[in-house]
N, C-alpha and C positions, 0 to 999 in steps of 0.2 A: 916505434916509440914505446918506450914504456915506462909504466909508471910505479910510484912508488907510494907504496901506503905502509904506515905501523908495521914495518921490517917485513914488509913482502912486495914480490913484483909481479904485477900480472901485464899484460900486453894486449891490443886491444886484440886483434887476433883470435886471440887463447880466449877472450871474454866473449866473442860472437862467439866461435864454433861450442863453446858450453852449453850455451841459451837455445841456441837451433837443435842440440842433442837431449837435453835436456828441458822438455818446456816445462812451464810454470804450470800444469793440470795434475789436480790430484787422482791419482791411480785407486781402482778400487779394487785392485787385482792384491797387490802388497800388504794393504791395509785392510781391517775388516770392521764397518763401518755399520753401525744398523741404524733402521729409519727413528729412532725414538733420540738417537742422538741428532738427525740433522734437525729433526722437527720439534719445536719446544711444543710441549704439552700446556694448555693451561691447568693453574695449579688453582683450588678453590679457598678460597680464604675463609674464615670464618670471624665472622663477626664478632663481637664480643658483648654477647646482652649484658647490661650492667641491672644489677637488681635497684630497683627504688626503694631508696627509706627513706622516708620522714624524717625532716630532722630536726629535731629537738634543739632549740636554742636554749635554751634555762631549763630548768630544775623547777618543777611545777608543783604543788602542791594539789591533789585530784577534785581534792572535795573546798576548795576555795570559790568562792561567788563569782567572781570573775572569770576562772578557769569552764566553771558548768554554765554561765552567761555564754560565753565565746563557743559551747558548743549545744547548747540550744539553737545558737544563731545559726554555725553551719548546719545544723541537722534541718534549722526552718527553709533555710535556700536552698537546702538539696528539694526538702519538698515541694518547694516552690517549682523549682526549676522539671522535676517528676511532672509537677500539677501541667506546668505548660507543654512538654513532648504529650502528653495524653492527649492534653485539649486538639495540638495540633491533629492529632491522629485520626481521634474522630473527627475531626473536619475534614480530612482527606478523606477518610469511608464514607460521610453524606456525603461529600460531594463526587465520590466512585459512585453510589449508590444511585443518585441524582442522575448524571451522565449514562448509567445502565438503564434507568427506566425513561428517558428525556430517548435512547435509541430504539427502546421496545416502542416505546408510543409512535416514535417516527414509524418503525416497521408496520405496528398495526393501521398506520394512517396511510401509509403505502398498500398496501394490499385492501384495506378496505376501497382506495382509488380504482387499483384492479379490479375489483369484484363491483363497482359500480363500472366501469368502461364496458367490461361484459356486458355486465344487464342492459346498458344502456347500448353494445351492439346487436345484444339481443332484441328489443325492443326496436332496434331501427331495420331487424331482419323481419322481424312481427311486423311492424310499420308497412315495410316495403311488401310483404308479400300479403298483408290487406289491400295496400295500394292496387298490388299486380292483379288482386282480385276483384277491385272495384275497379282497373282498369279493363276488366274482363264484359265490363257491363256495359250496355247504353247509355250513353248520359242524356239521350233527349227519352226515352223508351222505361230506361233501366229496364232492359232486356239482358239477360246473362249470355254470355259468349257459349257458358258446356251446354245452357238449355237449350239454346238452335239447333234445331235439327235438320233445318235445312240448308243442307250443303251446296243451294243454287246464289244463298245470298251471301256478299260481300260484304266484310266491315271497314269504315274509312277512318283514320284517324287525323286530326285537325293538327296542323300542321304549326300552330300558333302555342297550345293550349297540352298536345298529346293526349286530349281523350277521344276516345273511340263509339263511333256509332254506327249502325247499320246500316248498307247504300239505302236502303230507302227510306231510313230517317230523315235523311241530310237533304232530301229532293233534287239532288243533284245526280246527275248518271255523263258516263262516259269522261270526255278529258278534264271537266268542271272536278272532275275529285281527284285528278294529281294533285291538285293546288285548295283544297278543302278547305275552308276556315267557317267554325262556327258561329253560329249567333251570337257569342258572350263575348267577340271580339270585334 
């Protein structure tokens, strides 16, 4: 069959075997193509600063009461308005000011805590090791543990209380002093 278009005939035929020899893929062999054509660049636009003028509705006359009223007024609002960023300002530096020394006082109350926890382990090392040395003594005697010298007598300690006395303080000898307890108990 074939067809007929605006004074030409193709077939369908004729119209596969074209398409199958000829496909629709651009060749880059024929053509010469570079990367800045496939790839659009962006292009940077520039803005257009517009300059600010003032603008003048009427025709003034400079030295009119009215004209130096209307700018006394703006010049009092600017100052006004100056007066209040100041004010704010320095109320953000006392109160920076405030916050700096509000964290030194915290710091110095820290470390003064420190420096008493010391003294105060200090002190409970001083404590202990008076203790260790008044538990070095007799408590019925107060006889000292380094002054014996004799190395035949045993010391007991009371089982109740943890002070320490010499076997023959206690009047007790042999299994009576596993189980020791003082007289204050």
């Amino acid at each position: 069959m074939a067809r007929k278009k605006k004074g030409w005939t193709q077939s369908k035929e004729s119209e596969q075997s074209v398409s199958a020899v000829n496909p629709q893929v651009p060749s880059t062999s024929s053509e010469k193509t570079y990367l800045r054509e496939i790839l659009r660049t962006p292009e940077v636009v520039k803005q257009r600063t517009e300059k600010k003028t003032r603008r003048v509705t009427e025709a003034r006359c400079l030295t009119e009461r009215e004209f130096l009223n209307e700018l006394k007024r703006k010049e009092e609002e600017k100052n006004r308005v100056q007066e209040g960023k100041d004010q704010r300002k320095m109320e953000r530096e006392e109160k920076k000011k405030k916050k700096e020394l509000d964290q030194t006082l915290k710091k110095r109350i820290k470390t003064n805590k420190n420096t008493k926890k010391r003294l105060a382990k200090n002190k409970e090392n001083d404590s202990s090791l008076a203790k260790d040395q008044s538990d070095s003594t007799c408590t019925y005697c107060n006889g000292n543990y380094m002054d014996d010298n004799s190395d035949d007598e045993d010391w007991v300690k009371c089982t109740r209380c943890t002070d320490w006395y010499h076997e023959s303080c206690t009047g007790k000898f042999g299994h009576e002093l596993s189980h020791f307890v003082c007289n204050k108990h």
